[in-house]
C-alpha positions in Angstrom: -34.6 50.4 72.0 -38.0 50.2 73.7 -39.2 47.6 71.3 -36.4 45.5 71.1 -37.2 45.6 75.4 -40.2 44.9 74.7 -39.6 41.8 72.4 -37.1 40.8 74.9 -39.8 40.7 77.9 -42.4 39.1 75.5 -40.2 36.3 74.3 -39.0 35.9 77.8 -42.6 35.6 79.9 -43.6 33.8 77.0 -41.6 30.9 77.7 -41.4 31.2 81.8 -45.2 31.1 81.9 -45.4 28.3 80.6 -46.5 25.7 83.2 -44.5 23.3 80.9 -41.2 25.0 81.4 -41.8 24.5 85.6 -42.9 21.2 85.1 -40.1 20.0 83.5 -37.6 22.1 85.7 -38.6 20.3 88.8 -39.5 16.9 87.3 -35.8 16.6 86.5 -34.4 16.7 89.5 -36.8 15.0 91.2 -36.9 12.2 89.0 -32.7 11.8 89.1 -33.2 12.2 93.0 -36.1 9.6 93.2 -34.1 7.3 91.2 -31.4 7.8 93.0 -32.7 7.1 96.3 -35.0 4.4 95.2 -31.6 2.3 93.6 -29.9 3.1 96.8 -32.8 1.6 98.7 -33.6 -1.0 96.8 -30.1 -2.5 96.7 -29.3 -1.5 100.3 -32.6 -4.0 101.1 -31.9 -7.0 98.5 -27.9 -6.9 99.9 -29.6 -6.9 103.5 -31.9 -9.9 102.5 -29.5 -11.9 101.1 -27.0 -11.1 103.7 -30.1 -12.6 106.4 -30.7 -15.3 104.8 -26.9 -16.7 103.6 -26.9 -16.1 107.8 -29.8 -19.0 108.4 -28.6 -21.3 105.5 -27.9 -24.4 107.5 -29.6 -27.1 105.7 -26.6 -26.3 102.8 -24.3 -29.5 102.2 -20.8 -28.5 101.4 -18.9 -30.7 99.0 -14.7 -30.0 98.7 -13.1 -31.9 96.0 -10.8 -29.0 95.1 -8.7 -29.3 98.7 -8.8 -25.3 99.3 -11.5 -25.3 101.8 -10.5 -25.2 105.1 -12.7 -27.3 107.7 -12.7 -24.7 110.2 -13.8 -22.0 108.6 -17.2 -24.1 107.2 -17.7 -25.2 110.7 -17.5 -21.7 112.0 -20.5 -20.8 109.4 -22.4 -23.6 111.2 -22.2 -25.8 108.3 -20.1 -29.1 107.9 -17.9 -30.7 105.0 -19.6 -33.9 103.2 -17.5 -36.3 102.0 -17.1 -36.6 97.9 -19.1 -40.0 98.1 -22.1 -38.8 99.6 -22.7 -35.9 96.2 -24.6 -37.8 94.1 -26.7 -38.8 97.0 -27.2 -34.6 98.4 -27.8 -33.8 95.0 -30.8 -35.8 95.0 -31.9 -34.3 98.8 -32.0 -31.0 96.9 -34.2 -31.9 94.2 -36.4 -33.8 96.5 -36.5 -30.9 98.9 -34.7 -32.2 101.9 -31.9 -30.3 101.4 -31.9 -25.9 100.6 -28.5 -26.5 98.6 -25.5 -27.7 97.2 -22.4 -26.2 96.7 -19.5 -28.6 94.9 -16.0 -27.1 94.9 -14.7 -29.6 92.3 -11.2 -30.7 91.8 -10.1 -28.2 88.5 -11.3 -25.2 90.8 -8.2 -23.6 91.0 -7.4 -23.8 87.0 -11.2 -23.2 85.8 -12.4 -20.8 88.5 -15.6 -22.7 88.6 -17.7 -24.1 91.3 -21.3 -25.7 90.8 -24.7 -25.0 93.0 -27.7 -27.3 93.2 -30.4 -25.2 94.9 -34.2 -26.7 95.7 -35.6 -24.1 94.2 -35.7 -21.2 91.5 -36.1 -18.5 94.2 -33.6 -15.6 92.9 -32.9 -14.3 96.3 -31.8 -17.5 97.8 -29.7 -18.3 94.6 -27.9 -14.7 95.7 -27.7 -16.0 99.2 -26.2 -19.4 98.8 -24.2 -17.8 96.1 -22.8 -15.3 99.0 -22.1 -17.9 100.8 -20.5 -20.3 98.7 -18.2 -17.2 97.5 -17.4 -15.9 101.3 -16.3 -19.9 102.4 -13.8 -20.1 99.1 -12.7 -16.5 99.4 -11.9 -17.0 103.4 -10.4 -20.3 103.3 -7.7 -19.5 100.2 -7.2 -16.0 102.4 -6.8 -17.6 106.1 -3.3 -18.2 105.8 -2.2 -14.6 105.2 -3.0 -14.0 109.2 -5.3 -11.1 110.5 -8.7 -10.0 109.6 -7.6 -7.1 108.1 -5.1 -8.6 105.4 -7.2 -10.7 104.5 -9.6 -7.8 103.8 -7.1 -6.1 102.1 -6.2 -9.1 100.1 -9.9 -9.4 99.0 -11.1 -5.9 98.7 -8.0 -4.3 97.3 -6.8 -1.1 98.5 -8.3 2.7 97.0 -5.1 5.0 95.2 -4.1 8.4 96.5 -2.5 9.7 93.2 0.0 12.7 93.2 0.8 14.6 89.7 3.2 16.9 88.6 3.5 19.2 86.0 6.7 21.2 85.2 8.1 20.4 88.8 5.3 21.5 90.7 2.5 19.2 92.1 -1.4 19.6 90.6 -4.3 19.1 92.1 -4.8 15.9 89.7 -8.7 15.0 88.8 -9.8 17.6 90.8 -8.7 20.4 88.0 -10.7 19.5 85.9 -13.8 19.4 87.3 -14.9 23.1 87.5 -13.9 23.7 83.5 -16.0 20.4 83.2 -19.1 21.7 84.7 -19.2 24.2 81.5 -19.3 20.7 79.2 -22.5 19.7 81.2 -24.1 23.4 81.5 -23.6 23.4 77.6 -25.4 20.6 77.0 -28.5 21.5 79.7 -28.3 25.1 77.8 -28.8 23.0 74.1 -31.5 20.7 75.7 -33.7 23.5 76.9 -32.7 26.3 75.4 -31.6 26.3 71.7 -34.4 24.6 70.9 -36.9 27.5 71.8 -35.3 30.0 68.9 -36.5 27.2 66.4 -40.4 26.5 68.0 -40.6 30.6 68.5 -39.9 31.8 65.1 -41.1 28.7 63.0 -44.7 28.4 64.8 -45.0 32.4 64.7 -44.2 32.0 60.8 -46.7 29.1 60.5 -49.7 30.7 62.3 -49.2 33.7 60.6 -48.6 35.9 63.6 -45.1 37.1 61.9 -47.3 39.3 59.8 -48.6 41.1 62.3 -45.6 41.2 64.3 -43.2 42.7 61.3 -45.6 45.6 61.4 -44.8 46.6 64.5 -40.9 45.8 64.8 -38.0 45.5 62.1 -36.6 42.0 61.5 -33.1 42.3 63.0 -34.0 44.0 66.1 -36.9 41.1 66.3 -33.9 38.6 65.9 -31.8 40.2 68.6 -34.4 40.3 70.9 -35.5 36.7 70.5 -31.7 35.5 70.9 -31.3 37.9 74.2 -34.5 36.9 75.3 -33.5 33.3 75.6 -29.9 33.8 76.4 -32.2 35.3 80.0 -34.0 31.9 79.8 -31.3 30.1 79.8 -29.6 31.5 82.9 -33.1 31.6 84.4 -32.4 27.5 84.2 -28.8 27.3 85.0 -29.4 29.4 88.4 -32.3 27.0 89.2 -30.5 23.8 88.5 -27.6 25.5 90.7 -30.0 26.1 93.7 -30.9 22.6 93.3 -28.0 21.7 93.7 -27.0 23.1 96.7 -30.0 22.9 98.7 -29.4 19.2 97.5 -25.3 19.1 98.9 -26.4 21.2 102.1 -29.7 18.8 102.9 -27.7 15.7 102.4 -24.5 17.5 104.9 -27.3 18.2 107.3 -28.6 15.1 107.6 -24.8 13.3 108.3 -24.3 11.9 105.0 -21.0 12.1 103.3 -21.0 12.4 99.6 -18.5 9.7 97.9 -17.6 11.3 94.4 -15.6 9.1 92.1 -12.2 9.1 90.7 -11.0 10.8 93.9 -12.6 14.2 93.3 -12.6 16.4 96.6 -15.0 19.3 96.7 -12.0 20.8 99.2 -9.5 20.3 96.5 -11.5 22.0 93.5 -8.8 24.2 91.4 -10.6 27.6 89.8 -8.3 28.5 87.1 -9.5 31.7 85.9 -7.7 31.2 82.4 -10.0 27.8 82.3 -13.0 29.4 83.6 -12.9 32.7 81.0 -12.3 30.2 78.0 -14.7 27.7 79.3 -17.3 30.6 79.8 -16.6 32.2 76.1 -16.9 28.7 74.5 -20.2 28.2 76.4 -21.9 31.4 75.7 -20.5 32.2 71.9 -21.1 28.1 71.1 -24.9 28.4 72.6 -25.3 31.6 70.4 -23.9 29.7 67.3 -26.3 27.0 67.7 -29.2 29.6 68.6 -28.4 31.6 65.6 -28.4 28.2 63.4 -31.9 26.8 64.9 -33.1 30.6 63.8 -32.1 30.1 60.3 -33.0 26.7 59.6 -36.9 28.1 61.2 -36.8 31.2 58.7 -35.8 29.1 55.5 -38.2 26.5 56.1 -42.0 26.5 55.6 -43.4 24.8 58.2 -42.3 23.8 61.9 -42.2 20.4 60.9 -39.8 20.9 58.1 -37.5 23.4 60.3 -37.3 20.1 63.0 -36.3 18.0 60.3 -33.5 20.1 59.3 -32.2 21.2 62.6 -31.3 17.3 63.2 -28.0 17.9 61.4 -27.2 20.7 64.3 -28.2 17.5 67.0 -26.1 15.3 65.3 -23.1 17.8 65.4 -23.4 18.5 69.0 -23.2 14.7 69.9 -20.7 13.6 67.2 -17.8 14.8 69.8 -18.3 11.8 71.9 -17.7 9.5 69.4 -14.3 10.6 69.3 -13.8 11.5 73.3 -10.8 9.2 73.6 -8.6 10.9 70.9 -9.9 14.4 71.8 -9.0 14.3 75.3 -5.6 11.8 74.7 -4.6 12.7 71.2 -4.9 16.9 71.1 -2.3 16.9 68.4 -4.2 14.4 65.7 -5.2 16.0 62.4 -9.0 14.6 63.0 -9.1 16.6 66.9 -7.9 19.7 65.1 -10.0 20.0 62.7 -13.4 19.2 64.4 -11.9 21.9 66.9 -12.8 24.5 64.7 -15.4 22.8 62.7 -18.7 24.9 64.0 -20.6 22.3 64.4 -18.4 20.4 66.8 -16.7 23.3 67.9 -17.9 24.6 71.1 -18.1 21.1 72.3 -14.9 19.8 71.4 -12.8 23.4 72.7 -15.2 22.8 76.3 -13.6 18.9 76.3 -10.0 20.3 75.3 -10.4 23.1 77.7 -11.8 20.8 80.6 -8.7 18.4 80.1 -5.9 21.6 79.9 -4.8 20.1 76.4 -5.1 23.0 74.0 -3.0 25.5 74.6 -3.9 29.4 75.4 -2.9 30.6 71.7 -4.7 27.6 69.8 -8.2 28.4 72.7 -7.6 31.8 71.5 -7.8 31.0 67.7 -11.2 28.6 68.3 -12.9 31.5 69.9 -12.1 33.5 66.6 -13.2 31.3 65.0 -16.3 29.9 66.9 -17.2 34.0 66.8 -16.7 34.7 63.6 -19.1 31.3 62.6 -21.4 32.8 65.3 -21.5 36.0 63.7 -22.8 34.6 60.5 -24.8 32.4 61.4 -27.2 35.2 63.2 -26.5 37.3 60.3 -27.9 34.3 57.9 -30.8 34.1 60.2 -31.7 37.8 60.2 -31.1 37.6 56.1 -32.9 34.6 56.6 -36.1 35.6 58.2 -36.3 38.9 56.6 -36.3 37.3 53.4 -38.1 34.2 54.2 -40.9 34.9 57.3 -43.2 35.6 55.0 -42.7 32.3 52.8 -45.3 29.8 53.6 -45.3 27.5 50.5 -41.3 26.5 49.9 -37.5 26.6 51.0 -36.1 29.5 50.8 -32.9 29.3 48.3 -29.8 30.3 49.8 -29.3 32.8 46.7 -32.3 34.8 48.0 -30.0 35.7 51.1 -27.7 38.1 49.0 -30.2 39.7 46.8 -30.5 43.3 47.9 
C-alpha cells in the first residue's frame, strides 16, 4: 500500500509541477474571456460608429422608384426625396465626389427585395452606415402604417418565446433540464483534453528513456498501473475544481459589477432541474468512460515502442470520442434507431453517446443501466490489457508487442 501511495503522489506532483500544466490552466480562460470581451467591444464600437455616422449622413440623395417610401419619414432623417430623373445625374455627383451616396429603391423592390447603393468611396464603415440607413428608411416607411412605435418594433424585431412543456400531465422545466446532465458532456471532454492524454506521455516516455527499468525494481506492474490511473483521476479533479472556481468568481465578478448574463435558448440559472437519477448516471458515465479511455491510452503506450508510435495509434481512441457528433441529430432525436443503439454501447463512442442520451432524458433507466455494464465491463479490460500490456511489453524497446503475448503465462 505504501508504494502504490507513493506512485500515486509521484505521478501526481509530477504533473502539477509542471509550470506547463498552470500555464495552460489559466491561459484558457483568459484567453475565452479576452476574446470575449474584446468581440464584445469591438462590435459594441463599430455598431456605435456606424450608428454616428448614418446620424451625420446628409449629403445622401434618396432615389424612390419603388413607391414604398414615405416622404415624411426621409425628411424626418434630414434628407429629401430626388425625383427619378435627376439618378443618372446623382450617380455621377457620387463618383465625382460631390455627393457621400446614393441609395435607389427601384421599381421591382417589393418582388426582388433589392435596392442599389452608389457610395464615393470604398470606406467599409461608411458602406455599413449608409447601408443602416438605407435599411432603417425602407424598414420604417413599409412599418408606419401599423401605428405606434412599439408595433412597429414588434413588427421589425419579432417577439422572444416563453415555451411551456409537459410530460405525462405535468409541466417540465423545458431547456433548463438539461443543462446540469449537460455539463457532464463538456466536463468529459475537458477531462479527455487534459487528462487521458497524460497515462499515454507518462508510461510511453518512462518506457522510452529507460526509466521503466529502474522503476519495475522497485514496484510491481499492476500496482504501478493502478497508481498511475488514480494518480491522474486526482489530476483531473485538480482541473475540474479549478475551472469551477473560474467560473464562479467569473458569474459573481460579472453580478457585482451590474451585468446580467443573457444565456441562450431561454436557460434560467433559477430554473436549473438537479435530477439525481440524471446526475448519478451522468457522473458513472463520466468517471467509468474517462477510465475506459485512460486504461486504452495505457495499453496502446505499453504495446508500442516508442512515444511517437504510441501517439500514432491512440488517434483511433480521438477519432472515437468525436465520431458522436457526427451523428448528434439522430442520437439526441432518434434514440430508438439501430445505428444510436449500437454506438451506445460501442466503447469507443460509448461514454459519449450515453452522456448525450442521458443529457436529453432519452434512454431510459433500464437501457442507462445496461450501458454502464457494459461501459464497466470494457473498462475493466481495457486496464487489465494495459497491466498485461505493460508487464509484458515495458521492457520492449525494438517492436509491437503482439496481442498473443498478452495471454502467455
Amino acid at each position: 500500500m505504501a508504494k502504490l501511495s507513493t506512485v500515486i503522489k509521484h505521478e501526481y506532483l509530477t504533473i502539477v509541477k509542471q509550470p506547463s500544466f498552470w500555464i495552460i490552466m489559466i491561459a484558457i480562460p483568459a484567453i475565452i474571456a479576452a476574446v470575449a470581451g474584446l468581440s464584445y467591444l469591438g462590435n459594441k464600437s463599430s455598431q456605435d460608429r456606424i450608428g454616428d455616422l448614418a446620424k451625420d449622413l446628409k449629403n445622401v440623395a434618396i432615389v424612390d422608384q419603388s413607391g414604398l417610401i414615405n416622404k415624411e419619414v426621409v425628411g424626418a432623417s434630414g434628407l429629401t426625396l430626388s425625383s427619378t430623373d435627376q439618378q443618372n445625374d446623382l450617380r455621377e455627383a457620387v463618383r465625382t465626389g460631390a455627393k457621400e451616396a446614393l441609395v435607389v429603391y427601384p421599381d421591382t423592390l417589393a418582388k426582388d427585395r433589392t435596392y442599389e447603393i452608389y457610395l464615393s468611396s470604398d470606406d467599409f464603415t461608411k458602406m455599413g452606415s449608409v447601408t443602416s440607413l438605407a435599411d432603417s428608411l425602407l424598414k420604417t416607411s413599409i412599418f408606419l402604417p401599423l401605428g405606434s412605435a412599439e408595433i412597429i418594433a414588434l413588427a421589425q424585431d419579432g417577439a422572444s418565446s416563453d415555451v411551456v412543456t409537459y410530460r405525462d400531465g405535468k409541466e417540465t422545466a423545458g431547456l433548463n433540464e438539461y443543462v446540469v446532465p449537460g455539463l457532464f458532456v463538456v466536463l468529459f471532454y475537458i477531462i479527455f483534453a487534459f487528462s487521458v492524454g497524460y497515462m499515454l506521455t507518462s508510461v510511453s516516455e518512462e518506457k522510452e528513456n529507460r526509466s521503466m527499468e529502474m522503476v519495475l525494481t522497485y514496484i510491481e506492474p499492476r500496482k504501478l498501473i493502478v497508481g498511475k490511473l488514480l494518480a491522474v483521476i486526482a489530476v483531473t479533479i485538480t482541473q475540474v475544481l479549478f475551472f469551477a472556481l473560474m467560473a464562479v468568481v467569473a458569474y459573481f465578478g460579472l453580478q457585482a459589477a451590474g451585468n446580467a448574463i443573457a444565456l441562450p435558448a431561454g436557460i434560467d440559472l433559477n430554473k436549473l432541474v438537479f435530477d439525481p437519477l440524471a446526475i448519478f448516471f451522468g457522473v458513472s458515465f463520466l468517471v467509468v468512460g474517462f477510465l475506459l479511455f485512460a486504461g486504452l491510452m495505457t495499453a496502446t503506450a505499453a504495446i508500442a515502442p516508442s512515444t511517437k508510435e504510441a501517439n500514432s495509434f491512440s488517434a483511433v481512441f480521438y477519432i472515437g470520442a468525436f465520431m458522436p457528433f457526427y451523428f448528434v441529430m439522430m442520437i439526441l432525436t432518434d434514440p430508438e434507431n439501430p445505428i444510436t443503439k449500437f454506438i451506445t454501447f460501442f466503447p469507443l463512442t460509448s461514454p459519449v453517446v450515453a452522456l448525450l442520451r442521458n443529457a436529453v432524458g432519452n434512454m431510459g433507466t433500464l437501457e442507462s443501466v445496461l450501458a454502464l455494464l457494459a461501459m464497466t465491463f470494457f473498462m475493466v479490460v481495457a486496464i487489465w490489457v494495459a497491466i498485461r500490456a505493460f508487464s509484458r511489453g515495458a521492457l520492449e524497446y525494438s517492436s509491437v508487442l503482439k496481442l498473443s503475448a498478452l495471454f502467455k503465462r
